[in-house]
C-alpha positions in Angstrom: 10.5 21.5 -14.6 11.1 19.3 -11.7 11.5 20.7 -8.0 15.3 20.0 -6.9 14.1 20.1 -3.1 11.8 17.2 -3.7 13.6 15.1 -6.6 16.9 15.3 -4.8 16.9 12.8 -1.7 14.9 10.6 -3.6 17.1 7.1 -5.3 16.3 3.6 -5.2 18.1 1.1 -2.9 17.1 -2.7 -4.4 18.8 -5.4 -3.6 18.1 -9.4 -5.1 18.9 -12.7 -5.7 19.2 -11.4 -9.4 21.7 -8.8 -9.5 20.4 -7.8 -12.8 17.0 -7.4 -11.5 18.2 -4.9 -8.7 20.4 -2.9 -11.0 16.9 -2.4 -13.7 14.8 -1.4 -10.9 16.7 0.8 -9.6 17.8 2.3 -13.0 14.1 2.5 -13.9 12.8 3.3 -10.5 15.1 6.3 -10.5 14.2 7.5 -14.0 10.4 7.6 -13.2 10.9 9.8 -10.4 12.9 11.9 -12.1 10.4 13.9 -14.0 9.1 14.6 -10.7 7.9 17.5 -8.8 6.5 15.8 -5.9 7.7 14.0 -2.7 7.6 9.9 -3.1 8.6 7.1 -1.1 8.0 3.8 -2.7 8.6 0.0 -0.8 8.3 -3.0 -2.7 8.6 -6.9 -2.4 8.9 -9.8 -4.3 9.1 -12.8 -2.7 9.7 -15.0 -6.1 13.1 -13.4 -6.7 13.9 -12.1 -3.5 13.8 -8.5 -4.4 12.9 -5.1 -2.2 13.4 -1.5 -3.4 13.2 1.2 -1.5 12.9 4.8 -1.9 13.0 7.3 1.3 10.7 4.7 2.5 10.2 5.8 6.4 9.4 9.0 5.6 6.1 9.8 7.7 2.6 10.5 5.5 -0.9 11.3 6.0 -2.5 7.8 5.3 -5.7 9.6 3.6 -7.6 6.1 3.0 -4.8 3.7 2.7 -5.2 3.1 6.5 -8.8 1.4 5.5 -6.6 -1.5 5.5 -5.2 -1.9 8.6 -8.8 -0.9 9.9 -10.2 -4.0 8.4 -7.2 -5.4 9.7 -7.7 -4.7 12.7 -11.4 -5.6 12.9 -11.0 -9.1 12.2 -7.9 -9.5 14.5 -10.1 -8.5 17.0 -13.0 -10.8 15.9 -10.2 -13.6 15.5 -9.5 -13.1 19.9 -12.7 -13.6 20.3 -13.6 -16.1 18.2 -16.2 -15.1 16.4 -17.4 -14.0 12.9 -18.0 -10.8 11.3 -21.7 -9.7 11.7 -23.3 -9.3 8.9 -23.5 -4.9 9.9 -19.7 -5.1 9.8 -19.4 -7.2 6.8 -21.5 -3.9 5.0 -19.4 -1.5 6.5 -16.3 -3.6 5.7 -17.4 -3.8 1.8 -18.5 0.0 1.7 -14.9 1.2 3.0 -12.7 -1.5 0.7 -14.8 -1.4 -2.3 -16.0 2.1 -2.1 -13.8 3.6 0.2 -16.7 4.8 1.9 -15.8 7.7 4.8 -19.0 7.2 6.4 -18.2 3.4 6.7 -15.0 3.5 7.9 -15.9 6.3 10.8 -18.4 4.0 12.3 -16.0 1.2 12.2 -13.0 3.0 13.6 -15.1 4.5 16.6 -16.5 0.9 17.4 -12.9 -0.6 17.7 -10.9 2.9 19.4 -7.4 3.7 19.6 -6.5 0.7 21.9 -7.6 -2.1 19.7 -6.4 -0.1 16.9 -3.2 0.4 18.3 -3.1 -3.1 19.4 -3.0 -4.7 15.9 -0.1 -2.0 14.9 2.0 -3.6 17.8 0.9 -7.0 16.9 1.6 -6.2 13.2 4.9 -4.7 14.4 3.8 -1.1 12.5 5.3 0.7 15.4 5.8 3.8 13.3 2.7 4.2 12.5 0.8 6.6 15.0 -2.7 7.6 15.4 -3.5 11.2 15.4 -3.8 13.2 18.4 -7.4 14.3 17.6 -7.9 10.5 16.2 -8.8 12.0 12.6 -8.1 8.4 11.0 -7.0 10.0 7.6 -4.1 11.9 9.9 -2.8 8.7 11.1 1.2 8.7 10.1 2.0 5.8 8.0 5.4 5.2 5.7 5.6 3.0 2.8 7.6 0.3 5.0 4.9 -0.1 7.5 2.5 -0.4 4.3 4.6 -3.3 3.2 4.3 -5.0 6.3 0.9 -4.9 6.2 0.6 -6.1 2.8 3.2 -9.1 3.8 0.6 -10.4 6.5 -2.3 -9.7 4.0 -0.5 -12.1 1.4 1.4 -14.8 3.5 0.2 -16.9 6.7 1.6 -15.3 10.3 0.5 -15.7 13.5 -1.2 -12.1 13.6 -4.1 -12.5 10.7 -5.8 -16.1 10.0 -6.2 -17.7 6.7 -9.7 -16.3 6.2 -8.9 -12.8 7.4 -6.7 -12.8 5.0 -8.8 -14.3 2.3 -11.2 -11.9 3.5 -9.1 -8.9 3.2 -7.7 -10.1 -0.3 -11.3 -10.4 -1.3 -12.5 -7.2 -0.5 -9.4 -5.1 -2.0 -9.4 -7.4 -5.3 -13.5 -5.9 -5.6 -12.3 -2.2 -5.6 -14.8 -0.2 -8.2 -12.6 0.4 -11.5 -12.9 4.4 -10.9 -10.4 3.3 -7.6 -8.3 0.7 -9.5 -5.7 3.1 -10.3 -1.7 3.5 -9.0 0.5 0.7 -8.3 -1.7 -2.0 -10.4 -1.1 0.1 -13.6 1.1 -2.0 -15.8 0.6 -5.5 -14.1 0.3 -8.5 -15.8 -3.3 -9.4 -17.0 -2.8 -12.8 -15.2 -2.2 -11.6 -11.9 -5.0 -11.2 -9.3 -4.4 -7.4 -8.5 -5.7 -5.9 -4.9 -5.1 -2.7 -4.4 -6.2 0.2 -1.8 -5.5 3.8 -2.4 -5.5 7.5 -0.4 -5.9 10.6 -1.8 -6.3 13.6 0.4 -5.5 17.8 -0.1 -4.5 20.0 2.7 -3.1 23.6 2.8 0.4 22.1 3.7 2.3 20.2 1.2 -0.7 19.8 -1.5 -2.3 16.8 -2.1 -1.0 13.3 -0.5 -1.6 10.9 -3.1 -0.9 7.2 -2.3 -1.3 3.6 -3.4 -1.2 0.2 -2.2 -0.9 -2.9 -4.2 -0.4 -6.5 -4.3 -0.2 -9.2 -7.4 -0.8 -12.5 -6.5 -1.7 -15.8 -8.3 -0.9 -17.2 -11.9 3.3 -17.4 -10.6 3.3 -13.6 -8.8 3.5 -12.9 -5.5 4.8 -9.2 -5.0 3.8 -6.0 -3.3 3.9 -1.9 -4.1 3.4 0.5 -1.3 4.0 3.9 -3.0 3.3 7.3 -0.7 3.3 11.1 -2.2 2.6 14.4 -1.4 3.3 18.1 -2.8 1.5 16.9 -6.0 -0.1 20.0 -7.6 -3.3 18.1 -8.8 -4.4 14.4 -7.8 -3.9 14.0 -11.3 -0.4 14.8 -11.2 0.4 12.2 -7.7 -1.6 9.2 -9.6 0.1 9.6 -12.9 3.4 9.9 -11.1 2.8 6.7 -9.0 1.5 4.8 -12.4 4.9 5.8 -13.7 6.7 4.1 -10.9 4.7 1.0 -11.1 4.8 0.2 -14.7 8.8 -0.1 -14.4 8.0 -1.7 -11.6 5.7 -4.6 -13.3 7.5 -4.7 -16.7 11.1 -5.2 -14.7 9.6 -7.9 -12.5 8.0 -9.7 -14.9 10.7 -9.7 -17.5 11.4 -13.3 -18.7 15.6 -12.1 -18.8 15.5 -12.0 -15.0 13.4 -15.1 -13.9 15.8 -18.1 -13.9 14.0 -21.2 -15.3 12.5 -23.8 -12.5 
């Protein structure tokens, strides 16, 4: 039986050049969280129909690994000032947190750049919600699913913050995630698509574990994103089968053939 507390606040607010579209999503957005037991916030955007849905999406999360992003991120902004290239020790590290989502990796990464350059690309990035933790535990660092989406705009479109080939680099990496990470928001996309995807999971006394996942489809006529945030989930289990809920509405509404006009 679902938990009231949690289920209650949370309904889908889309809006699109396709009416229709916005009025599925939400419709099917709301039914998959309905079944629920567990906090979600979920931000989405696709730029081909003009569509966003959100749910409670600036509600504050522990990022567990999801903020391995904006640490690569971050990383190559900073190489981008001063105009050089990744060396090839950062490149390893890089891979092993992406790919892997290595801890060890992304410690020694986040301890050569520190708070200020960290906290530099957030302003830069305009993620000015998202705060580091006080102790500077990286898995602590408060994220929402906007921010998430902002991040995965500047991942997927040129902007004056991250160059072509960070980006390229960044798309790279998360599209070579090992298939035992490859689940959440890319459950249910279209075989065509190129899916990258980076995902958090994390358990702590408080509000069980934060499950979380981070996705964007690009190529082959899609260019959308998924940011999807949970916590109070029993089991892991339980947050990932509850975010690959969400995202297969998600995928089959946005690629339905009834809502794309012909071009």
């Amino acid at each position: 039986m679902g938990s009231a507390h949690a289920a209650t606040p949370q309904a889908a607010v889309c809006t699109s050049d396709s009416p229709e579209l916005a009025e599925q999503l939400t419709e099917d957005i709301n039914s998959a969280l309905e079944d629920s037991a567990n906090t979600t916030s979920v931000s989405l955007h696709d730029r081909t129909t003009n569509t966003t849905c959100t749910v409670d999406a600036d509600r504050n999360y522990d990022s567990a690994s999801t903020v391995k992003v904006a640490v690569l991120s971050t990383l190559l902004w900073d190489a981008q000032k001063d105009g050089r290239a990744l060396t090839a020790k950062e490149k390893e590290l890089a891979t092993e947190m992406i790919t892997k989502s290595d801890n060890d990796a992304t410690t020694a990464l986040w301890k050569q750049l520190g708070p200020d350059k960290i906290n530099g690309f957030l302003q830069a990035a305009g993620m000015t919600n998202t705060t580091l933790d006080p102790d500077l535990a990286w898995g602590l660092t408060q994220v929402n699913a906007n921010e998430q989406e902002k991040l995965l705009h500047l991942v997927t479109h040129a902007n004056p913050v991250l160059s072509d080939d960070s980006r390229a680099y960044i798309l790279k990496l998360t599209g070579a995630v090992i298939p035992s990470q490859r689940w959440g928001t890319p459950a249910g996309a279209p075989e065509e698509a190129e899916t990258h995807v980076k995902n958090g999971w994390l358990e702590r006394d408080s509000n069980g574990w934060r499950v979380h996942s981070l996705g964007a489809f690009t190529g082959a006529g899609h260019d959308y994103t998924i940011s999807v945030l949970s916590q109070d989930n029993k089991t892991m289990d339980d947050g990932i089968d509850s975010i690959e809920t969400i995202a297969r509405a998600v995928h089959k509404d946005l690629n339905s053939p009834a809502f794309h006009t012909l071009r």
